[in-house]
Each structure stands twice: as C-alpha cells, then as structure tokens.
C-alpha positions in Angstrom: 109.1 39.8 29.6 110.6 43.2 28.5 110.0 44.6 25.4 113.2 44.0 24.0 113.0 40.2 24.6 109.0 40.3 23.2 110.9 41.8 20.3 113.5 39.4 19.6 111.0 37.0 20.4 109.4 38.3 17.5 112.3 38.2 15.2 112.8 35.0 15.9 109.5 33.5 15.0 109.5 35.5 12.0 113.0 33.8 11.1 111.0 30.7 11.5 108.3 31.5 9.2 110.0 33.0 6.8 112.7 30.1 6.2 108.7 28.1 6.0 107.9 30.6 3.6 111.4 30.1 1.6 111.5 26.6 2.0 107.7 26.0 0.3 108.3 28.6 -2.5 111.8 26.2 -3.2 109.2 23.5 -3.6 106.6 25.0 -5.9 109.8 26.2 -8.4 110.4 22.6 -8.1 107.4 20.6 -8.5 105.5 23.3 -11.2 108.3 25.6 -13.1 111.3 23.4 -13.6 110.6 20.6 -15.3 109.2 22.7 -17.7 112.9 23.5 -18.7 114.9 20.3 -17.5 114.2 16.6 -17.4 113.8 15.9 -13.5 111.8 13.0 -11.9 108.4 13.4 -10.8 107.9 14.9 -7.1 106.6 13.0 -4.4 103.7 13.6 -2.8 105.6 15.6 0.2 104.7 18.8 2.2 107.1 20.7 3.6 106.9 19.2 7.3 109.3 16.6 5.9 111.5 18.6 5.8 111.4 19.4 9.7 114.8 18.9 10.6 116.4 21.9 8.0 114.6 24.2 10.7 117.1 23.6 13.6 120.1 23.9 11.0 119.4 27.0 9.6 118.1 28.2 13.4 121.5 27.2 14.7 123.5 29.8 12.5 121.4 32.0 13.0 122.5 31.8 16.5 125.8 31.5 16.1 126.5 34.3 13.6 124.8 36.6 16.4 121.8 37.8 14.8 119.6 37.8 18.0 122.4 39.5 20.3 124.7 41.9 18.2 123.5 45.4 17.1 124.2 45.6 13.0 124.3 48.2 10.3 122.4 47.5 7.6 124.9 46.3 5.6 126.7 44.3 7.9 123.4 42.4 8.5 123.1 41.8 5.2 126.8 40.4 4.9 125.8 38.2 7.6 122.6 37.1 6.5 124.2 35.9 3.4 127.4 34.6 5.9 124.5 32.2 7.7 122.5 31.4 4.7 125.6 30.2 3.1 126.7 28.0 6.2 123.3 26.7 6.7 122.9 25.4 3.1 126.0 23.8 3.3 125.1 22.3 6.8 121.7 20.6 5.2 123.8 18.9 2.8 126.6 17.8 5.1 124.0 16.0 7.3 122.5 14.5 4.4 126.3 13.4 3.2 127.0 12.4 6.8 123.3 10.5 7.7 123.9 8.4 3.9 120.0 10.6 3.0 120.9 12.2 0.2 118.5 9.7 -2.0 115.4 10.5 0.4 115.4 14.2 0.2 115.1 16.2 -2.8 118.9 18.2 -2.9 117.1 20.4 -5.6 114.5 22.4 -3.2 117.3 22.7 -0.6 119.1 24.2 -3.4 116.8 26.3 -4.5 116.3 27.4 -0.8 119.5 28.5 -0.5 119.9 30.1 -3.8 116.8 32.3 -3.1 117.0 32.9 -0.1 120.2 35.5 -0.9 118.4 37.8 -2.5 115.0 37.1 -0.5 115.8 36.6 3.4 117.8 40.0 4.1 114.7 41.8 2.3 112.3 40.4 4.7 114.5 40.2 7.7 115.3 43.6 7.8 112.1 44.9 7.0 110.5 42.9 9.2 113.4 44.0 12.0 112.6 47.9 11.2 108.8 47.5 12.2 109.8 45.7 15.0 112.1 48.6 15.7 109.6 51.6 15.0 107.1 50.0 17.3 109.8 50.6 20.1 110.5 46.9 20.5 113.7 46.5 19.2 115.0 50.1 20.3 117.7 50.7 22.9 117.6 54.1 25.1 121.6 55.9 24.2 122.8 58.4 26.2 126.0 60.0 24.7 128.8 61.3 27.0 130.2 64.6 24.7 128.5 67.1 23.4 131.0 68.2 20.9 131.7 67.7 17.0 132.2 64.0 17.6 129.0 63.5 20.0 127.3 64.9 16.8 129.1 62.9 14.4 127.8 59.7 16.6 124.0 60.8 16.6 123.8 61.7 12.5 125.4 57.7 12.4 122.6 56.6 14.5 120.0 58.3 13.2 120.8 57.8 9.3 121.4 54.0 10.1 118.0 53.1 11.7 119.2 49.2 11.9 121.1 49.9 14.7 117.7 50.6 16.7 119.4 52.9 19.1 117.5 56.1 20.7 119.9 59.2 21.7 117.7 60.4 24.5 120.3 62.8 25.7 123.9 64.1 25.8 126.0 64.7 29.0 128.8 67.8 28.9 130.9 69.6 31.4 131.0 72.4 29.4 128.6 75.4 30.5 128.4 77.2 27.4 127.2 74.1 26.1 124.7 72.7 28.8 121.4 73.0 28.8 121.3 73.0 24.6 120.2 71.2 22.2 121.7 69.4 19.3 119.0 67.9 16.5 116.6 68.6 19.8 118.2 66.6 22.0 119.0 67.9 25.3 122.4 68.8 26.9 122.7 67.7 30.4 125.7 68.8 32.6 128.2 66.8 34.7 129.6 63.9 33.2 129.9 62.1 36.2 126.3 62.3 36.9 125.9 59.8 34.3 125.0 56.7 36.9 121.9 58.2 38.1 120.9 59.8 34.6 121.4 56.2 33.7 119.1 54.6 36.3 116.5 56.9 36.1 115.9 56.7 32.4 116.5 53.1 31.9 119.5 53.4 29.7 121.1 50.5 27.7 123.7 51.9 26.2 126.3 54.8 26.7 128.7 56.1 23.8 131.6 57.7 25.0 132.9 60.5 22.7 135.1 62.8 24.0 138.5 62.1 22.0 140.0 65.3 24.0 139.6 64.0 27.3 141.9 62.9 29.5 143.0 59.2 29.5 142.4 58.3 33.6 138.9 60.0 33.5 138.1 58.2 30.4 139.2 55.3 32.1 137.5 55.9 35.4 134.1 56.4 33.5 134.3 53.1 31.8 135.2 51.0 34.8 132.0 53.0 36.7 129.4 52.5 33.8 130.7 48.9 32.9 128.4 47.3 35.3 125.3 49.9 35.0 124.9 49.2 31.0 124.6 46.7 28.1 127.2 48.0 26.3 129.7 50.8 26.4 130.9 52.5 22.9 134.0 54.2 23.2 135.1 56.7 20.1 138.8 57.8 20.3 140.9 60.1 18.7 142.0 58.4 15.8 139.4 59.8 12.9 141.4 58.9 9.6 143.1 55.8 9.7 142.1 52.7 8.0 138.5 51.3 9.8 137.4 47.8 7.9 139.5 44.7 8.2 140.8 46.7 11.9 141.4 43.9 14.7 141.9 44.5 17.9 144.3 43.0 20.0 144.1 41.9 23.5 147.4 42.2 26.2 146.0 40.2 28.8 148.7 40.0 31.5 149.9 44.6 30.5 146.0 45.0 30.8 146.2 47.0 27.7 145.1 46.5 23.9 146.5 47.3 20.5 144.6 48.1 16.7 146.1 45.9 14.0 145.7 48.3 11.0 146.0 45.9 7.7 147.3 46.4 4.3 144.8 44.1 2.4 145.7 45.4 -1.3 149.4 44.2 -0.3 148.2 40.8 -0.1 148.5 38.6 -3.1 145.4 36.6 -2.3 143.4 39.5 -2.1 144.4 40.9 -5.6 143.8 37.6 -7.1 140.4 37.5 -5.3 139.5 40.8 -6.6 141.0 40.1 -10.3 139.0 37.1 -10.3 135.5 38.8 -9.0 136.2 41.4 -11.7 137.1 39.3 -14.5 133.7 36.8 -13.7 131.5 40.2 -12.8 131.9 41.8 -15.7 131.8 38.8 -18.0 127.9 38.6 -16.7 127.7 42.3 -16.8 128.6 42.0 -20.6 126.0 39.0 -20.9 123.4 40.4 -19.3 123.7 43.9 -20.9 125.2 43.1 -24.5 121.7 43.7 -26.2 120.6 47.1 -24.2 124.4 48.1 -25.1 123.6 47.4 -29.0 120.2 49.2 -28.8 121.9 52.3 -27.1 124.4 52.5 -29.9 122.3 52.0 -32.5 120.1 55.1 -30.7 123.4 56.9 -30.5 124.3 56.3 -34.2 120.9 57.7 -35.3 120.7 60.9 -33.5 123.9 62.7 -34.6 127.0 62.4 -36.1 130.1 60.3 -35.0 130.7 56.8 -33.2 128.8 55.3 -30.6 131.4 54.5 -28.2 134.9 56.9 -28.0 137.4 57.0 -25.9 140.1 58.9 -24.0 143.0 58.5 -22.1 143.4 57.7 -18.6 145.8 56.9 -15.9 145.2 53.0 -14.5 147.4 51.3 -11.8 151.1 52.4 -11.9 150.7 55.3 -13.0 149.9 53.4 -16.8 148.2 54.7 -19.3 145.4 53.3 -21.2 141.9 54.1 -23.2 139.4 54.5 -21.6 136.1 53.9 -23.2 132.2 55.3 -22.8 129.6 55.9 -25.2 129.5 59.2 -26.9 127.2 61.7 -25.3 128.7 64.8 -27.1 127.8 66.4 -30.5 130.9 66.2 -33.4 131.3 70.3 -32.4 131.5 69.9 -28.5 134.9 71.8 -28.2 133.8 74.8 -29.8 130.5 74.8 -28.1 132.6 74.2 -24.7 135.1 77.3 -25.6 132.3 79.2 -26.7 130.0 79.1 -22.9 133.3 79.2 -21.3 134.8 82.7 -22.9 131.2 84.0 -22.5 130.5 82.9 -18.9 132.3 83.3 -15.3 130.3 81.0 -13.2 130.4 78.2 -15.5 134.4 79.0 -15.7 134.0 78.3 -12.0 132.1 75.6 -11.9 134.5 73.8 -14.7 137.3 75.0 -12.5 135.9 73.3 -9.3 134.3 70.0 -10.5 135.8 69.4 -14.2 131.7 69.1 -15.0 128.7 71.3 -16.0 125.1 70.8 -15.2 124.2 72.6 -18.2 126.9 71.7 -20.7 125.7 72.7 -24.1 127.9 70.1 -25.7 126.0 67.2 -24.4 123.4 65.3 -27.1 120.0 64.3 -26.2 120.2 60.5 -25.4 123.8 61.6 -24.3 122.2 63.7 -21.0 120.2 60.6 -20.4 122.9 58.1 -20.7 125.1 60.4 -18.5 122.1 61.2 -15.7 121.9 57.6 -15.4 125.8 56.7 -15.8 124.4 54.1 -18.5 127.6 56.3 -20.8 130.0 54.0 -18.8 129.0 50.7 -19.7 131.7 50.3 -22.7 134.2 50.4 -19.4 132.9 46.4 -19.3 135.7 46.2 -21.9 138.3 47.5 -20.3 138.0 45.9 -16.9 137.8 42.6 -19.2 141.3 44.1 -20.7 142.6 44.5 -17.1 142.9 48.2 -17.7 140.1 48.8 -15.3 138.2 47.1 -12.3 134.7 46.9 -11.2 135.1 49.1 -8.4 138.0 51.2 -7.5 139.4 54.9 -7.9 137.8 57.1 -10.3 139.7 57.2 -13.8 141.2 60.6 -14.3 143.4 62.6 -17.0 146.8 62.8 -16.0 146.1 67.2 -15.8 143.7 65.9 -12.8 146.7 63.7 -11.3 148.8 66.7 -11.3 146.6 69.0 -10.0 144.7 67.5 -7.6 145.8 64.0 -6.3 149.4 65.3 -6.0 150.2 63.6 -3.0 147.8 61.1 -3.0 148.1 59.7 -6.7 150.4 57.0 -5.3 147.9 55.8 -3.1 145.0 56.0 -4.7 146.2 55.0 -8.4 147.9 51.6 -6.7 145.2 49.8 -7.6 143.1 49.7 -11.1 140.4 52.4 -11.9 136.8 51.4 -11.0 133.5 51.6 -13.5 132.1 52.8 -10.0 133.7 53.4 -6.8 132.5 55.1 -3.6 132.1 58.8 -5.1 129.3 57.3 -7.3 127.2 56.2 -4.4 128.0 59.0 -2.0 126.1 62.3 -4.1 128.3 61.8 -7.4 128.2 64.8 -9.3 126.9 66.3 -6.3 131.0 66.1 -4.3 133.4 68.5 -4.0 136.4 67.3 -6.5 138.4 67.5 -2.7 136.0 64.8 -1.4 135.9 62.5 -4.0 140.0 62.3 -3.6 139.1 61.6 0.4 136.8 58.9 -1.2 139.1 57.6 -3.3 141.8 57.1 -0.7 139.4 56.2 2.2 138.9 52.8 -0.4 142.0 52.3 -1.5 142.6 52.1 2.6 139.6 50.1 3.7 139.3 47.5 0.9 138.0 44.5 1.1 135.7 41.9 -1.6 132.4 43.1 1.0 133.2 46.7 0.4 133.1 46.2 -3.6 129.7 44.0 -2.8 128.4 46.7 -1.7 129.6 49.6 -3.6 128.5 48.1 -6.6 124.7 47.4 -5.2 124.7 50.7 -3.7 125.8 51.9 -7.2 122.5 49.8 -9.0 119.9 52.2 -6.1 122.3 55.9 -7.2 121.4 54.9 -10.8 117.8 53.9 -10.6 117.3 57.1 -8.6 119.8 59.0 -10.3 121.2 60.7 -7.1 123.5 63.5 -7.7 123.4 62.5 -11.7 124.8 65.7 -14.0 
C-alpha cells in the first residue's frame, strides 16, 4: 500500500469516526439539553449503533462529491463539505420517508447531526487532512515546467494553500540564464523535454505546465507525452484577467478542441434575487444578534465626547445613486480643523492622504473611535442601510463621488453595477494595508467573479481580518 492510499485510508476512517463522534454529541443535546427548553418525549434507551445505516449514507456522498480523489483548496473543501453534509441529511430523511420509519427513529438527533455538523465537520476534516498531509501522507511530488513569473505565481499558490498537499520539488527551463537557480530554494533544471525521466526518477505525480509564452504545438506535444507518465497535468495559459469562478469549460469532441464559457452571473435575475434575499435575511440576524453591543457602543460613544453616536455621509450605491451612508462617529466635533491643521504642517502625511484617502496616525480620531475603526466595529450602523437596500452585505467599497472621479474612472461602471458592500474582498486581503489601485482591481475582480459562495466566504474571512485586525488603521 503506498502512502498516499495509507493516507486516504486514513481520512476515511476518520470520516467514519467523526460522523460517530457527530452523530453521539446529536444524541446527548437530545436526551440531556433540550428538553430543558422544549416539551419532547422521553428518549429511548438507544445507543448510537441503531443508528447503523446513517453511516453508508453520509459515506456515499462523501464519495460522490469527490472528497477522497479531487485535490481542494481550503475553501472549496469547505463548500463541499457543507454541499455533502447537506445531501446526506436530506438522504437520511428520504430513506426514512421512502422505508414508512420515520416513527422508529428520532428525526430530532438526525437533525441536530446535520445542523452541527456545518460548523463542526470542515473544522475536524481539514485539520485532521493537514496532519495527514505534514506527515507526507497525503502530499503529492510537483514538478513545474517554467521557471518564469508565472511558474512563481504557481508555487506561492501552492505553498500559501497547504490543502492542496502538493510538493514543488523542482522547476524545468530552457532558458540558460535561468538554469541551475533557484526560486524560494527550489531548483532550476534545464531541458523541458527532459521532463519524462526527471519524472521517473523522482516519483512525480503531478506536472504544472506554466509557460503562457510558449508555443502552441510544443505545448501540445508536452501534454500528449506526460499524459500517460502522471496523475494529473495542470496547464496555466495566457489568459491572467478574465473572469475565473462560475468558468465552464466546454468540450468539442468531434474538432478535438475546447472552449471557456465566461458568465455574467450579476446579469441574471435569479442571482440578484438570490443575493437581495441572502442580504436582506443576513443582516436581519446581524441586527439581532448585535442590536445590544451596537447600544452599548453608542452609549460609550455618547459619553466620551461631544456629538452623535452614529453619522453619516454620502456615498455613491448602484447606478451611480446616491445615498447616506451610515457608521458610528469615531471623530472629535473639531476633526476638520485638526485634519487641515497636520495636513498644512506635514508632507508625508499629505502623501499618505493623497495615496490611500487614510492616516495611521490621524489626530482627528477619538479614543473608542481608533478601536471601533482598528476593528471595523465603526461600520456596523451600515446593517441599516443594506436593510434599506442602499447597501449589500458584501460588494464594492462605498466611496465619495471625488473618489469615482478620480480613481475608478473607467471602471466605476463596472464596479458600482452592483450595491456597495459592509465588506468586500479589500477587507480580507490587508485592508488598510492596499494600494488605493488594488483595492479598485479588488473591487472589479468581484464584481466579475460573483457568486452566493464568494460572499460566504468573504464575509467569514471578514469575521478572522477583524478578530485579528489585519491591516486595521
């Protein structure tokens, strides 16, 4: 047995006995916390082996969805964790509908077991999948054909995505000046059409082809040799830029040749009212959940200096329409004259203003306001105004219309299409910390790619940035 099968071997009995672990934990909320808060029947005297046949089920999809033979980023594992926990759920209870069981078997635990298992089974799975991977069991040898700015691009994606358990052991170049290098300490071979014995002599899985300049009949060529020598061949081509998620690819059997279907997904009327409908119900929770921190922070607000708790300014929304934009105040009554005042007495933060429309050391920012601010906690009036349909969860960032002008030129169209987002990909990608050029990249690069698993994940990503207040002012 190789290593790699020992490992998914592994994975697979620790899928087992976690959906145990899962499926028990479903029956102690049962049988000991809630009838404490509902009325329910008392619970037989079952253990969990009565359950036997839910084990198969859930097995099944795991199967199916490919989570013992496709390689994942972490957060497409996660969407498709949740994609078989969902499907397996709903299995149990169709073969309860179908087999007439339904009175025999509490639904409540199998409930429950899906219900936790959302937040629960990704967080042991991957874990559980990365120590798997560290000890080498779950880790595929990569050699990458191209040694240039795309070979490098590949190897930082692999090595800041460690789900992916892939290895670079070595890159392969025909150019001398570049041969016999190193890039992150990985060696530059020469003579890409060694790569067959490189291949068989290091015990290879996997080759990543990324050389977007090449030629098309080598390319070719080196993918019909290599097809049958590897697991799988990744091929990068030139086409950096255009729209990546919700991509399909379409297959010309009899021309031999295949086409990329680039979608429009915010053209879709489903979508929109997908999206309108996630906002609407997430930020009705949001404002549930957070209504009493929100009164506490204004009432902190209030109390520390003068003015209101919560102002607000205007902004440009989808359309190119107008609208007030709300956050709590984190700036003393005098904020403009202190502002004019560091500004007529100081280049760099002239600069700095210039460059980023922020200062890290703005002398017009209160107290609790640089808190509220370092941890974006200022923003969470905005509930209001997605609620309004001014705003949305996730989206663009909301800017003056001096910004627009300035800056988006060109790109305001795109990116202001769509409603302004309380967060949006700048947020989780450095924040404060971006070039005011790259969060406009951002902002179109989402506007491009959307879809309801991007804003899922935006928005959790968005929950870690906070907590550790990456790139906060």
């Amino acid at each position: 047995m190789t290593k790699k099968r020992l490992g998914i071997f592994l994975l697979f009995c620790m899928d087992m006995i976690s959906i145990i672990f899962l499926l028990q934990f479903a029956m102690v909320i049962r049988k000991n916390i809630l009838p404490y808060f509902f009325h329910f029947p008392e619970f037989p005297p079952i253990n969990f082996t009565f359950f036997w046949w839910v084990f198969p089920v859930w097995l099944f999809f795991f199967v199916y969805e490919g989570l013992y033979s496709k390689r994942l980023s972490f957060w497409d594992e996660v969407k498709v964790l949740w994609k078989a926990v969902f499907f397996s759920t709903l299995g149990v209870f169709t073969i309860l509908y179908l087999g007439k069981s339904g009175e025999k078997v509490s639904r409540t635990v199998l409930v429950l077991m899906g219900v936790i298992s959302f937040p629960l089974f990704p967080i042991i799975r991957i874990n559980v999948k990365r120590f798997l991977i560290w000890t080498g069991l779950l880790k595929s040898k990569v050699l990458i054909i191209g040694a240039g700015k795309t070979g490098k691009l590949i190897l930082h994606a692999f090595k800041k995505d460690k789900n992916f358990g892939l290895n670079v052991v070595g890159f392969l170049d025909d150019d001398p000046d570049k041969i016999g290098g190193k890039i992150d300490g990985i060696k530059i071979h020469g003579g890409v059409d060694k790569a067959q014995r490189y291949i068989g002599k290091s015990g290879i899985e996997d080759v990543v082809i990324a050389m977007p300049g090449c030629e098309k009949n080598k390319i070719i060529s080196l993918i019909n040799k290599l097809q049958y020598k590897t697991q799988n061949i990744l091929l990068i081509p030139d086409l950096f830029g255009i729209t990546v998620l919700g991509t399909n690819l379409q297959h010309f059997f009899q021309e031999q040749a295949i086409g990329l279907e680039v979608k429009n997904n915010l053209a879709r009327p489903l979508n929109l009212i997908i999206k309108k409908i996630f906002d609407v119900i997430g930020s009705l929770i949001l404002f549930i959940v957070l209504a009493a921190p929100m009164l506490i922070i204004a009432f902190i607000i209030r109390s520390g200096s003068k003015g209101p708790a919560i102002f607000s300014q205007e902004r440009i929304g989808k359309n190119d329409r107008p609208f007030r934009c709300y956050k709590f105040r984190t700036m003393y009554a005098d904020a403009e004259e202190r502002f004019n005042t560091l500004l007529g007495n100081n280049p760099g933060a002239q600069d700095e203003w210039r460059n980023n429309w922020k200062l890290k050391n703005d002398p017009r920012i209160t107290r609790i306001g640089g808190f509220l601010r370092s941890t974006s906690l200022d923003e969470l009036p905005q509930i209001f105004n997605v609620l309004k349909g001014d705003m949305s969860l996730v989206g663009p960032r909301p800017v003056t219309r001096r910004e627009i002008n300035e800056y988006y030129k060109d790109h305001a169209k795109l990116c202001f299409g769509v409603p302004p987002g309380i967060t949006g990909l700048w947020q989780v990608s450095g924040r404060s910390n971006t070039s005011y050029d790259y969060r406009i990249t951002l902002d179109s690069w989402y506007v491009r790619n959307w879809n309801l698993w991007l804003d899922i994940v935006i928005l959790l990503k968005t929950v870690r940035s906070v907590i550790k207040q990456e790139g906060a002012i």
